[in-house]
C-alpha positions, 0 to 999 in steps of 0.5 A: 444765570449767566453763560461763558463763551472762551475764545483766543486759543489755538496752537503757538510756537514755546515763546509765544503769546495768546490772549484769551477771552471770556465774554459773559452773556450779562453784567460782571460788575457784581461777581465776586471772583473772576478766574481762569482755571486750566486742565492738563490731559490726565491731570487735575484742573488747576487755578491759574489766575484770578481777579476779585471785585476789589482789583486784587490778582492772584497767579499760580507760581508756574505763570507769574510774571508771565500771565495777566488777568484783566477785565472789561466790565463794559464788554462784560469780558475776562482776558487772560494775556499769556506770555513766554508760553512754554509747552507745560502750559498746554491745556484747556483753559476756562473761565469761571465767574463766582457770587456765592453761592453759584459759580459758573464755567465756560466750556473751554478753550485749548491752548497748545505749545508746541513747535 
């Protein structure tokens, strides 16, 4: 078992930055995938960026060039660094950590752009 702790949201002007965080109560050296996931009101959640344990990334369309994905194994952390925040990415972003089979979320932190 392992428990997910978001933090770094908040509210930001439309060219803004955020970084979020993503601490793990243990170890995430052996996960297969680390990812960030996020929820628009009345809309599916959807995949925004994603890391495996090889270093390979993978960004929606909608952040690319705009977002990054990295961790710290050391501090057992996922970040998500946000850039030229535009207001369709507001949204409740989580974390998810996947080693089949079990895949674990945190609780969500909100992100919201506006002026």
């Amino acid at each position: 078992q392992v428990q997910l702790v978001e933090s770094g949201g908040g509210l930001v002007q439309p060219g803004g930055s955020l970084r979020l965080s993503c601490a793990a109560s243990r170890s995430i050296f052996s996960f297969n995938v680390m990812a960030w996931y996020r929820q628009a009101p009345g809309k599916q959640r959807e995949l925004v960026a994603a890391s495996n344990s090889g270093g390979a990334t993978n960004y929606a369309d909608a952040v690319k060039g705009r977002f990054t994905i990295s961790t710290d194994n050391a501090k057992n952390t996922v970040y998500l660094q946000m850039n030229s925040l535009k207001p369709e990415d507001t949204a409740v972003y989580y974390c998810n950590l996947f080693r089949a089979p079990n895949t674990y979320w945190g609780q969500g932190t909100q992100v919201t752009v506006s002026l």
